[in-house]
C-alpha positions in Angstrom: -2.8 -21.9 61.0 -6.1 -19.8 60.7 -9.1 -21.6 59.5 -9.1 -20.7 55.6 -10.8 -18.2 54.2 -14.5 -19.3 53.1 -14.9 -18.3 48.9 -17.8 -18.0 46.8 -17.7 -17.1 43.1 -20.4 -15.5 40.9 -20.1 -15.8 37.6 -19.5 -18.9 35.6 -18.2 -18.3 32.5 -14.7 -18.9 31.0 -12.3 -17.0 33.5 -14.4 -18.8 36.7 -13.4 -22.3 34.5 -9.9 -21.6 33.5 -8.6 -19.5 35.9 -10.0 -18.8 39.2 -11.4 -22.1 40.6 -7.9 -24.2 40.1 -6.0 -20.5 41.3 -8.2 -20.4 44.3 -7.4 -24.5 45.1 -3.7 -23.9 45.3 -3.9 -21.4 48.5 -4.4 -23.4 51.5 -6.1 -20.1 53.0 -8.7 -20.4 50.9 -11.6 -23.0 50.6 -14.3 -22.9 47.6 -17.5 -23.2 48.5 -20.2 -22.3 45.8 -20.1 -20.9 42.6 -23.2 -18.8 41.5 -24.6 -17.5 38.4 -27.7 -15.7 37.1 -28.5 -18.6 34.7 -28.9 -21.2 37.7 -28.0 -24.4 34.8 -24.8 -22.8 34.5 -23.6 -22.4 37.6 -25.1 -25.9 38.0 -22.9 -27.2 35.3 -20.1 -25.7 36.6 -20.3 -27.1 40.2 -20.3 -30.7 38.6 -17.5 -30.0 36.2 -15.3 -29.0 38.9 -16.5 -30.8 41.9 -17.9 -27.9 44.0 -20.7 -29.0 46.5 -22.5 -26.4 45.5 -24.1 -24.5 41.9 -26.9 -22.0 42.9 -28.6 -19.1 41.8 -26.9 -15.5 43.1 -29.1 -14.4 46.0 -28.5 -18.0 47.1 -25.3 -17.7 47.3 -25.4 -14.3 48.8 -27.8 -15.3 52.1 -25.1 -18.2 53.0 -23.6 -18.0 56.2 -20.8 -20.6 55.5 -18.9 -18.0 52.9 -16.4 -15.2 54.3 -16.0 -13.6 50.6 -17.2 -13.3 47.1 -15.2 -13.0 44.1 -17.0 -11.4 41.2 -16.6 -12.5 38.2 -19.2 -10.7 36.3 -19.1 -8.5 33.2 -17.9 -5.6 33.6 -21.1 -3.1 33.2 -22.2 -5.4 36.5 -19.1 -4.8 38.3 -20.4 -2.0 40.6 -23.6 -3.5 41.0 -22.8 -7.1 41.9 -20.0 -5.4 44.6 -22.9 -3.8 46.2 -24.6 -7.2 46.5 -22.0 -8.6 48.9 -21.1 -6.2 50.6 -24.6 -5.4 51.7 -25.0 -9.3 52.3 -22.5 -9.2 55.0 -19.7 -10.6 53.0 -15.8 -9.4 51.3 -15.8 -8.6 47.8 -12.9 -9.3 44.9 -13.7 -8.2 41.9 -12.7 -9.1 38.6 -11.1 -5.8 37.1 -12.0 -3.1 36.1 -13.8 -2.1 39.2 -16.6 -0.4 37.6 -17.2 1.3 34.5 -16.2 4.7 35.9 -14.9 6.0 39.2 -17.9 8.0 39.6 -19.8 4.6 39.9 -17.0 3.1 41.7 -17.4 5.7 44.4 -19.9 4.7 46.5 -18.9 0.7 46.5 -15.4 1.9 48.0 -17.7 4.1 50.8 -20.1 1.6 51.6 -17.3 -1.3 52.0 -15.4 1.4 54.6 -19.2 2.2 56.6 -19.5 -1.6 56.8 -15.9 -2.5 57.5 -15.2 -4.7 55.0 -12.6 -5.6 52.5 -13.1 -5.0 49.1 -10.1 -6.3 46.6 -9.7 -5.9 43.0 -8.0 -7.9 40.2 -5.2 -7.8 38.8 -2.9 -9.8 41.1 -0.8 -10.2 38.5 1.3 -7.1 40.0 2.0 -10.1 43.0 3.4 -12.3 41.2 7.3 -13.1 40.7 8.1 -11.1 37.8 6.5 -7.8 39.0 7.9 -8.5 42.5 11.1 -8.8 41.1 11.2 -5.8 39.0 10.0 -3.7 42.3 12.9 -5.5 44.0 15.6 -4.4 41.4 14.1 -0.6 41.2 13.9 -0.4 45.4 17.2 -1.9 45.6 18.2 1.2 43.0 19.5 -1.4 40.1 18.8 1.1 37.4 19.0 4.3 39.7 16.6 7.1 39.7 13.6 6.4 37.4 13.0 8.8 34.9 11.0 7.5 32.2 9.5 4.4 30.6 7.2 2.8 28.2 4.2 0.4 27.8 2.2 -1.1 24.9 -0.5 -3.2 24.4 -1.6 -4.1 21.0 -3.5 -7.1 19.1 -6.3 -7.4 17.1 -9.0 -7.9 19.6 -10.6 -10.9 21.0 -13.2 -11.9 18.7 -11.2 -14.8 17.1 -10.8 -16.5 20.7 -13.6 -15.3 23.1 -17.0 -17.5 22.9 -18.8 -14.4 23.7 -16.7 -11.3 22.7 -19.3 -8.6 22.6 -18.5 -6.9 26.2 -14.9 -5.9 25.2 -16.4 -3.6 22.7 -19.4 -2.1 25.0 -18.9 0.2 27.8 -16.1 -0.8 30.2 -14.5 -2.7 27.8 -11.9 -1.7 24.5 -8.5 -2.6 25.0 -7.9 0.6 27.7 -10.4 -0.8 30.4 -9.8 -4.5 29.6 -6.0 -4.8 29.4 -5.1 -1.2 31.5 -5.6 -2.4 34.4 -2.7 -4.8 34.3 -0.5 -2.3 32.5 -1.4 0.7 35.0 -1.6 -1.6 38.0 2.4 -2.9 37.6 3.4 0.9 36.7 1.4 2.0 39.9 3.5 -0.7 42.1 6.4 0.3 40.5 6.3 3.8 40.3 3.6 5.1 43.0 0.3 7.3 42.1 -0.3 8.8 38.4 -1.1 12.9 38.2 -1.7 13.9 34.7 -2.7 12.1 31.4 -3.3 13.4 28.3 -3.9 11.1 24.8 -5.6 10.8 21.2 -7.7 7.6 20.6 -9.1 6.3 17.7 -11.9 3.1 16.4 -10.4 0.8 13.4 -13.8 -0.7 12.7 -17.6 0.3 13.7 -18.2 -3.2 14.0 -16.4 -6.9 14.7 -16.4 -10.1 12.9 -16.7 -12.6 15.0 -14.9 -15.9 14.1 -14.8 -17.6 17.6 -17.5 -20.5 18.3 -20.3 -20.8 18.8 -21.0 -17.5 17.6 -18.8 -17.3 14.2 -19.7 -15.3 11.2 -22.2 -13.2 13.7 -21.3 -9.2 13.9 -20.9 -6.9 17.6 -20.8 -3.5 17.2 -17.8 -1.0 18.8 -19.3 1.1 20.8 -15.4 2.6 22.6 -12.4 3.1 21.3 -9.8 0.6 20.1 -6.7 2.3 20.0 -5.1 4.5 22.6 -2.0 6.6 22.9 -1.6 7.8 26.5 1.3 10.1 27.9 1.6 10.3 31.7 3.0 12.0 34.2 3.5 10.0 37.6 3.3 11.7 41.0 7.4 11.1 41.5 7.9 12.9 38.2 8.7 9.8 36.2 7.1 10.3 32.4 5.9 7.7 29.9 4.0 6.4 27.0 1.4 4.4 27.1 -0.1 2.4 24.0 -3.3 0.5 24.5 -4.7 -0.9 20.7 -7.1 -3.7 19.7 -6.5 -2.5 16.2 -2.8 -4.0 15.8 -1.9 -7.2 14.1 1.0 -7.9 15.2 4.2 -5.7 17.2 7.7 -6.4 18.2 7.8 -3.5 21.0 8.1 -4.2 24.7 5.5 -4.9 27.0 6.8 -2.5 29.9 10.3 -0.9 30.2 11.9 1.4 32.7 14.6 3.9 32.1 16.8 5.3 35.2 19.8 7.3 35.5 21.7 4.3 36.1 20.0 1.8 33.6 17.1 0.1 32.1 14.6 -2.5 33.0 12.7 -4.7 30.4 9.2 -5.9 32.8 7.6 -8.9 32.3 4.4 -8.8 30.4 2.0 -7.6 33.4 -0.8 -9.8 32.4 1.4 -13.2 33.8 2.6 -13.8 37.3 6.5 -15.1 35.3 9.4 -13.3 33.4 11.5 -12.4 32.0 12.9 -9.4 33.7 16.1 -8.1 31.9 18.7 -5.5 33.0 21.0 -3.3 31.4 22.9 -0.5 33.4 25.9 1.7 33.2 28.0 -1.6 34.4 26.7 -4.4 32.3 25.6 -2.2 29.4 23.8 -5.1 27.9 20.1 -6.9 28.3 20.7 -10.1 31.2 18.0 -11.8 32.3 17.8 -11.8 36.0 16.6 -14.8 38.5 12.6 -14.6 40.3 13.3 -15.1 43.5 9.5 -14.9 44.4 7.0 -17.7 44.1 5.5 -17.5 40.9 2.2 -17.0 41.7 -1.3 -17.5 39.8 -4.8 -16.3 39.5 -5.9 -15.8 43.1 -3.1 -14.8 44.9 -5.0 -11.4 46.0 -7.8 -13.2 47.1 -4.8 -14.9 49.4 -3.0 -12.2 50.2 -6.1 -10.4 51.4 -7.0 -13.5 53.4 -3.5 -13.4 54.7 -4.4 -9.3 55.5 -7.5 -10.6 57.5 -5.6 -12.6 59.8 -2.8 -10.3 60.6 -5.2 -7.1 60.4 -3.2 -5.3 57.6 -4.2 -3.6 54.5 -4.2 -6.2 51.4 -2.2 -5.4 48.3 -5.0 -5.8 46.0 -7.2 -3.2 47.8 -9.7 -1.4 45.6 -8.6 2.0 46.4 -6.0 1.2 44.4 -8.1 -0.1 41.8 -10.2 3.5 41.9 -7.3 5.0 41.3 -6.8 3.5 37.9 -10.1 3.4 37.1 -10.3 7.9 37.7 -6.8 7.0 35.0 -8.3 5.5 32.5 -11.4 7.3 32.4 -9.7 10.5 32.4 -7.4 9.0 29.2 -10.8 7.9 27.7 -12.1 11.5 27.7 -8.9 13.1 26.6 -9.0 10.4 24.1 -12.2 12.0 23.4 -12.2 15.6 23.9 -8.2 16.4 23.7 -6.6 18.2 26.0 -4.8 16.8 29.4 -6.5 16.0 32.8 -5.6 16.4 36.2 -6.0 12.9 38.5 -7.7 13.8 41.8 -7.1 10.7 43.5 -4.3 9.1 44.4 -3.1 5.8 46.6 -0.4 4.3 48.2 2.1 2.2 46.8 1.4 -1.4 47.2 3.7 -2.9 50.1 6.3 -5.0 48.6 5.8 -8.9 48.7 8.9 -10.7 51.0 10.3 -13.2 49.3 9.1 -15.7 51.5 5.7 -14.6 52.9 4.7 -17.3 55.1 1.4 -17.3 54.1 2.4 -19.0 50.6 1.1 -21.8 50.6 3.2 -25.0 49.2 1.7 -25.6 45.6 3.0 -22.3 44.9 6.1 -22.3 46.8 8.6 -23.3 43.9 10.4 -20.1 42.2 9.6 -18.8 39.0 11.0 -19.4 36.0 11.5 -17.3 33.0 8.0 -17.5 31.8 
């Protein structure tokens, strides 16, 4: 086996904590080095919490020669700018989605990773895991034929009840469209291929948020995007759909993603997990059954690992920020229809993520059990 992948982080807040550092320690292709931070004490205070040798400040971390990539974990008006950092360091880059806050600034991180010739990932990796891998399985294997149509909705009431610092979903780059679209847009663009047109009506519930989470509760952040989208799309293989996007929504009972064929329907797991369930109904069995992952779960970090995996064999990795661009031009251009009205043309476009085997033999054995329905 290859030597695994060297990782440093910067950023040290809650996904870093909960996610990322014990996703990152179950691929034995990776190896956490560092975590970074622009307040030094945190970073410091995360290095002890979880055992990393080392909690430094971000230029630190940056002019090490014993780290092969750099997840960034940044908010999201830093995206662009933190990407640039690494890559003109020497070094990978994953970032945290979205990619930037536009494609215009996303633009010249994608060109300067290509004139440097390095990889530069994107999140989410959800799209890897075994309940987006299995829906991708049943539509290539034609279980509900020809795709014609399908649906996709998003809605709670924001994040301010949970979040200890909730401003940034409500800033530029944030709202529910650049925060949660990228898991919704990323699972209909691996199973469905490149989006063409958009057109949508958005709308903002409240000028300003109550926040109730500690330790900032009974404090006020102003909305400065829109909280509630309603998106139509047209993919590049025809297929049409809605999608809903809403931080101004209680509570729902509607699906989180479902497909419509010529032969049948598919109810996809909620994007934003790596689990089920995936149900089928088709012309045979013309009611919902749940079908069996076959895939390894999966959990935060499997792009990281996949594109660690890519190194090695010298193929593209899924997670690959062209990709990523091409949802971001998506949800911009939704944003300004949202805005302005009309529809909009998408000039990019991407390919279709390969397909995960079943058994990639890069998996590495904590994650090697198969899902279950969650």
């Amino acid at each position: 086996m290859s030597a695994p992948l060297r990782i440093g982080i910067i950023g040290c807040g809650d996904i870093a904590r909960k996610a990322y550092i014990p996703g990152i320690r179950s691929y034995d292709n990776l190896q956490l080095m560092a975590v970074a931070d622009i307040d030094l004490a945190r970073a410091q205070s995360l290095a002890a919490e979880a055992e990393i040798a080392i909690g430094c400040g971000v230029d630190q971390l940056l002019a090490r020669d014993d780290i092969d990539l750099v997840v960034n974990l940044t908010i999201p008006i830093a995206h662009a700018a933190v990407d640039r950092q690494i890559l003109e360091a020497g070094k990978h880059a994953y970032a945290e989605k979205p990619l930037a806050v536009s494609a215009a600034e996303a633009a010249p991180v994608l060109a300067l990773a290509e004139q440097r010739g390095l990889r530069l990932g994107s999140a989410p990796d959800t799209v890897l895991g075994a309940g987006i891998q299995g829906a991708r399985r049943l539509l290539d294997a034609g279980a509900i034929g020809e795709p014609l149509s399908f649906t996709a909705c998003m809605a709670c009431p924001g994040h301010e009840s949970w979040h200890p610092a909730p401003e940034f979903y409500y800033d530029a780059g944030g709202g529910p469209l650049y925060d949660m679209g990228p898991y919704y847009l990323s699972a209909l663009v691996t199973l469905l291929g490149p989006v063409a047109e958009v057109c949508a009506l958005s709308s903002r519930g409240w000028d300003e948020r109550l926040i109730t989470s500690q330790p900032k509760a009974g404090s006020r952040c102003p909305v400065r995007i829109d909280t509630h989208i309603n998106a139509s799309l047209r993919f590049a293989n025809g297929v049409i759909g809605s999608l809903i996007m809403s931080f101004d929504t209680w509570r729902h009972n509607m699906p989180k993603i479902e497909l419509h064929g010529r032969e049948g329907s598919m109810a996809v797991p909620d994007p934003n997990s790596f689990g089920g369930p995936l149900l089928l109904n088709t012309r045979s069995q013309p009611e919902w059954h749940e079908q069996e992952l076959l895939h390894p779960k999966g959990r935060r970090g499997l792009g990281i690992a996949d594109l660690a995996a890519a190194l090695v064999a010298g193929r593209p990795h899924r997670s690959d920020a062209r990709m990523a661009n091409h949802i971001q031009e998506v949800m911009d251009a939704i944003h300004a229809c949202g805005s302005s009205g009309g529809s909009r043309s998408i000039s990019s476009s991407c390919q279709r993520p390969e397909a995960l085997a079943v058994d990639e033999p890069w998996r590495s054995d904590h994650d090697s059990a198969a899902a279950s329905g969650s």
